[in-house]
C-alpha positions, 0 to 999 in steps of 0.5 A: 144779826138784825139791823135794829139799834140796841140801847147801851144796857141791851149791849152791855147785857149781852156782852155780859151773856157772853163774858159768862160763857165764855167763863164756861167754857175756859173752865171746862177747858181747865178740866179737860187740861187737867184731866189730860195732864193728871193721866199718864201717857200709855208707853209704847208697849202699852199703846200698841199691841202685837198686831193679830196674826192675819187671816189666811190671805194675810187680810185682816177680819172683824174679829182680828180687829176686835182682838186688837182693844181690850174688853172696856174698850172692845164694848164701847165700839162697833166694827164694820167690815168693808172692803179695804178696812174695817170701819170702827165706831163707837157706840157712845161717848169715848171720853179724851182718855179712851179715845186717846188709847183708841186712837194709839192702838189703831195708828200701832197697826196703821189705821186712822181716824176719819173725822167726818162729823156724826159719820167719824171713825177709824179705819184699820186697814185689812191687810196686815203689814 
């Protein structure tokens, strides 16, 4: 912050700026939250799928992974084979409720999600458990 001195009404505007933001943002947070509580948590059976069989050398592949997600979610997403995983990142915005689904099917078959800024993804590992 630079060192000049502010007047009180510079400081009290500003504090105000701030306060309206503030408000902003709890009030998407209310949202979020809503929407979060207003969808129902996907059971078990729902949220992790029979895994895929394996190929041959009992490795996974870009098309066992693909078959893991149902057709919605499969588009939204990009699959990269690399060698002890596969790398899944989505094409666009995923929303908490599709991520969450995601997120669910990946941990059902032993992946993880990497947060890593602009380069986050999940990773599926290529051998089958």
């Amino acid at each position: 912050m630079s060192q000049k001195k502010l007047s009180r009404e510079q400081l009290l505007e500003r504090i105000d700026e701030l306060l309206n933001v503030l408000k902003m943002i709890s009030r998407d947070l209310g949202e979020v939250a809503k929407s979060l509580q207003a969808t129902p948590s996907p059971s078990v059976s729902e949220a992790v799928p029979t895994p895929p069989s394996a190929t041959p050398a009992g490795r996974r592949g870009v098309e066992d992974a693909k078959m893991l997600f149902p057709g919605e979610l499969e588009a939204m997403l990009t699959f990269e084979e690399k060698k002890d995983y596969i790398a899944i990142k989505p094409r666009q915005y995923l929303g908490p409720d599709n991520f969450s689904k995601i997120a669910a099917i990946i941990r059902g078959v032993g992946g993880e999600y990497v947060s890593a800024g602009k380069q986050s993804h999940f990773k599926v590992p290529r051998e089958a458990e």
